[in-house]
C-alpha positions in Angstrom: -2.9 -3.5 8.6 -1.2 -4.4 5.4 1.9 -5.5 4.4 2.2 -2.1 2.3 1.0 0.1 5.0 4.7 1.6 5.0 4.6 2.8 1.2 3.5 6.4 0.8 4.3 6.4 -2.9 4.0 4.6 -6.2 6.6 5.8 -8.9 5.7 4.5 -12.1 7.9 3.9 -15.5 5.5 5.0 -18.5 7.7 3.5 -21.7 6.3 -0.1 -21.8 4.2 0.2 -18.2 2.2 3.5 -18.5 2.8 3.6 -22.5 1.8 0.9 -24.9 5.2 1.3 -26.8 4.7 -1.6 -29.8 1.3 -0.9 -30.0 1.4 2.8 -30.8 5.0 2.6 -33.2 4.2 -0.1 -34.6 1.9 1.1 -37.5 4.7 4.1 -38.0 7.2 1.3 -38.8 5.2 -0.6 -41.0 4.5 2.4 -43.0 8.3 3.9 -43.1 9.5 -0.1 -44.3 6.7 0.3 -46.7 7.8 3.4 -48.3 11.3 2.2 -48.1 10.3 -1.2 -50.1 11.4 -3.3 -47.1 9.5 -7.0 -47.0 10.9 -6.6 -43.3 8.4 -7.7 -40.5 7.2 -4.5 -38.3 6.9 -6.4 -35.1 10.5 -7.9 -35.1 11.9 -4.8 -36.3 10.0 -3.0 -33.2 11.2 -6.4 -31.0 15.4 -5.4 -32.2 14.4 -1.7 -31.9 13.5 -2.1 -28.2 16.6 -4.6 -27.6 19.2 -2.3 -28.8 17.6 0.9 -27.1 18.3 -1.0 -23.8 22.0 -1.7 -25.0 22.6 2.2 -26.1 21.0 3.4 -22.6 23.3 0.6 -20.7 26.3 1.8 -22.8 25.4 5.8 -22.3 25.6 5.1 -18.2 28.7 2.8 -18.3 31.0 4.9 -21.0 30.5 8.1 -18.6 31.0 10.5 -21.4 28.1 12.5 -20.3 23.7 11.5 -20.1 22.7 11.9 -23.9 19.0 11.1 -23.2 16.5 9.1 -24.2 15.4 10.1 -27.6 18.7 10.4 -28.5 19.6 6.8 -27.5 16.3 5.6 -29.3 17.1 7.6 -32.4 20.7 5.2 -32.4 19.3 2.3 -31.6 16.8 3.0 -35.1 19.6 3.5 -37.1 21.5 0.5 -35.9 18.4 -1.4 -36.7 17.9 -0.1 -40.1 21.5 -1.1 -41.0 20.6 -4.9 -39.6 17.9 -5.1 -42.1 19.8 -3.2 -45.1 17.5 -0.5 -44.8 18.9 3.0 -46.1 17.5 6.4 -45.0 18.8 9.8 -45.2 19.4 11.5 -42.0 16.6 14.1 -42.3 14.0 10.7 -43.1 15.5 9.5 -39.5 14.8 12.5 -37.8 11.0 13.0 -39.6 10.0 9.1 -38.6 10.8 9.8 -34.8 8.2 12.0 -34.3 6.1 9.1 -33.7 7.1 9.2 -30.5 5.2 12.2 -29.8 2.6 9.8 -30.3 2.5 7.4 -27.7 -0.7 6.3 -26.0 -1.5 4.6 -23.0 -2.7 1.1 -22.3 -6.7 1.0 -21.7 -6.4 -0.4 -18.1 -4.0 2.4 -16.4 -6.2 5.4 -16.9 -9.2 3.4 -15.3 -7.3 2.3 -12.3 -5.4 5.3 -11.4 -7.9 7.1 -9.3 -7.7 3.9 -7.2 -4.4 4.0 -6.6 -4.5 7.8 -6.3 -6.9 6.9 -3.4 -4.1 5.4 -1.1 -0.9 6.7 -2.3 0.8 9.9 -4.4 1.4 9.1 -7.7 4.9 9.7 -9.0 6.2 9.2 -12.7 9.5 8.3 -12.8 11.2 7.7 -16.2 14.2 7.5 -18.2 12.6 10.4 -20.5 13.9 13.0 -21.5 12.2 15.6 -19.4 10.5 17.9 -22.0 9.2 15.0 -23.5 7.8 13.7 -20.5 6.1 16.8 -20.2 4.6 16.8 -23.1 3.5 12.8 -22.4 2.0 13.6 -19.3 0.2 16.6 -20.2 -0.9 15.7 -24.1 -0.5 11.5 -24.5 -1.8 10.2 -20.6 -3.1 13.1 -19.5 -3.1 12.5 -16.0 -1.9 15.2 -12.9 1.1 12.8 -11.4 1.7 14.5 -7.9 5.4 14.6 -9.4 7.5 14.0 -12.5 10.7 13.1 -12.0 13.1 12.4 -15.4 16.7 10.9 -15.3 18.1 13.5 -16.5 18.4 15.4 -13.1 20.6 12.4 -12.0 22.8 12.2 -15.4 22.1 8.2 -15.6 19.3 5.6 -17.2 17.7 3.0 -14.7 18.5 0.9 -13.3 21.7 3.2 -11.7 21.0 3.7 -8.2 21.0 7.1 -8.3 17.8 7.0 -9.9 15.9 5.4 -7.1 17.8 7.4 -4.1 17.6 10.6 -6.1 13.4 10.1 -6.2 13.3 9.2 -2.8 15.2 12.1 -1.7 13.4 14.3 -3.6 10.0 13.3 -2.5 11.1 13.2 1.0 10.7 9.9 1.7 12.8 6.8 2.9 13.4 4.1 0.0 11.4 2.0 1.9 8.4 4.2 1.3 8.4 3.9 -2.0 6.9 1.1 -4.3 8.2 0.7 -8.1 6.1 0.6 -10.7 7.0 -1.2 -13.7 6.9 -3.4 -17.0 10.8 -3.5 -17.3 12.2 -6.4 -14.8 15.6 -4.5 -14.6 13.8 -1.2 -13.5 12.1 -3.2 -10.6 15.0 -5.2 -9.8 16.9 -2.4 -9.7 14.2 -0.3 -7.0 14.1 -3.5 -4.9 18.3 -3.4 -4.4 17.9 0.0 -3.8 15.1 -0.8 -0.9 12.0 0.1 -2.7 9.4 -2.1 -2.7 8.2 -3.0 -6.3 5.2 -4.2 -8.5 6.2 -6.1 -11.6 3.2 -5.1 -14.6 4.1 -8.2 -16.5 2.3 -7.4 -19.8 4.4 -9.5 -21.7 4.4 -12.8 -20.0 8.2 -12.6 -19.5 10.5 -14.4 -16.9 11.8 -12.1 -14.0 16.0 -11.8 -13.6 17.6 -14.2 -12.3 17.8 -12.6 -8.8 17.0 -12.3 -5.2 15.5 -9.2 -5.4 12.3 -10.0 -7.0 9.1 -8.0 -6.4 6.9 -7.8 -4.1 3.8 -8.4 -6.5 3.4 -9.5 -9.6 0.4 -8.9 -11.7 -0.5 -8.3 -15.7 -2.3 -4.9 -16.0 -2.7 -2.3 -13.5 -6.6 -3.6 -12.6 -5.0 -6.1 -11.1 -2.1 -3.9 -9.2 -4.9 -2.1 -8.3 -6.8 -5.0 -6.3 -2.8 -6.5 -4.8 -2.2 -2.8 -2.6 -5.4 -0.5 -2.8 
C-alpha cells in the first residue's frame, strides 16, 4: 500500500504540462517580428506573452463580467504585448498569427509515459481551454483518448477558482481527495491542493513553488519521472 492508493484519477493541464507552449510558438513569433521588422527577441516576447495571458485570465475571473475564454484572453494579452515592443499590426494580421495555436505539440516524454499512468488511474484533461479547441488538441495535436475532457468553460471561471477543481470532481464522481493534479503551472496545483486534491508539480522550468502551505505532493521534471513517483 501506497500513499496514493486513494487517488482514482489524474487530471492533467495541457498548456505548458501536456503542451510544449514556447517551443511550438516560438518560431511563429520570430517569423511575424521578422516580417514586421522588429529586432525584438522571440523568447522574451513569448516570456511577456505568457505573463500577461495569466493577468488577462486572473482579471476575466475577478471583473465577473462574464468567462470570455482562453483564446480570447491570449489574443489580448498579444496585443498588449505588441504595443510594449512598438509593434503595429492590423487586426486581421492579429487574428491570421493566432492560428499557431492550432499548432501546438506535445513534449516528447508525456506520450511515452502515459500508458503507464493509464495502467493505474483514468486519465482526465482538465484545462482552461476553450472547449472546441481542446477538442481539436486532443484529437489532432496529442492525440491521445483522455477517459474525459473537461474545459473551464462549463464552470464560467480560469484555474485556479475553486469551482474548477470541485466541478471536475463532481463530475467524475469522485471525492476531491480522489483526485491528483497534474501540472506545470504552480498556481493550478496550488490551487487543487486547497481544494483537497492531491497534486504533482511537472517542474519543467526549474521554477520556485508559491509561497504556500499547500505544496504538492511530488515534485518531478517530466512526466518519466511522475511516472516512476505514483505508478
Amino acid at each position: 500500500m501506497t500513499r496514493f492508493d486513494g487517488v482514482k484519477a489524474l487530471t492533467f493541464d495541457l498548456f505548458g504540462t501536456v503542451l510544449d507552449l514556447g517551443g511550438s510558438l516560438t518560431p511563429y513569433i520570430a517569423d511575424f517580428l521578422k516580417a514586421k521588422g522588429s529586432g525584438a527577441d522571440p523568447a522574451e516576447v513569448w516570456a511577456q506573452w505568457r505573463y500577461r495571458q495569466r493577468i488577462e485570465q486572473y482579471q476575466d475571473t475577478l471583473v465577473e463580467m462574464g468567462h470570455s475564454g482562453y483564446l480570447e484572453t491570449a489574443q489580448k494579452a498579444f496585443v498588449y504585448v505588441l504595443g510594449l515592443n512598438d509593434i503595429d499590426a492590423a487586426p486581421g494580421e492579429i487574428v491570421e498569427f493566432m492560428q499557431a495555436w492550432q499548432q501546438l505539440s506535445p513534449f516528447d516524454d508525456v506520450l511515452p509515459n502515459l500508458p503507464r499512468l493509464a495502467s493505474r488511474y483514468r486519465l482526465v484533461a482538465l484545462s482552461n481551454g476553450n472547449r472546441w479547441f481542446l477538442d481539436h488538441l486532443v484529437a489532432n495535436r496529442i492525440k491521445w483518448d483522455f477517459d474525459d475532457v473537461i474545459s473551464v468553460d462549463e464552470f464560467g471561471h480560469f484555474k485556479p477558482h475553486p469551482s474548477v477543481y470541485r466541478g471536475a470532481a463532481r463530475n467524475l464522481g469522485l471525492e476531491v481527495g480522489e483526485i491528483m493534479m497534474i501540472s506545470s503551472n504552480s498556481f493550478d496545483v496550488m490551487g487543487a491542493r486547497m481544494c483537497g486534491n492531491r497534486g504533482s508539480f511537472v517542474n519543467r522550468y526549474g521554477l520556485p513553488f508559491e509561497e504556500t502551505p499547500y505544496v504538492p505532493d511530488v515534485t518531478v521534471k517530466d512526466f518519466g519521472e511522475l511516472a516512476d513517483a505514483i505508478v
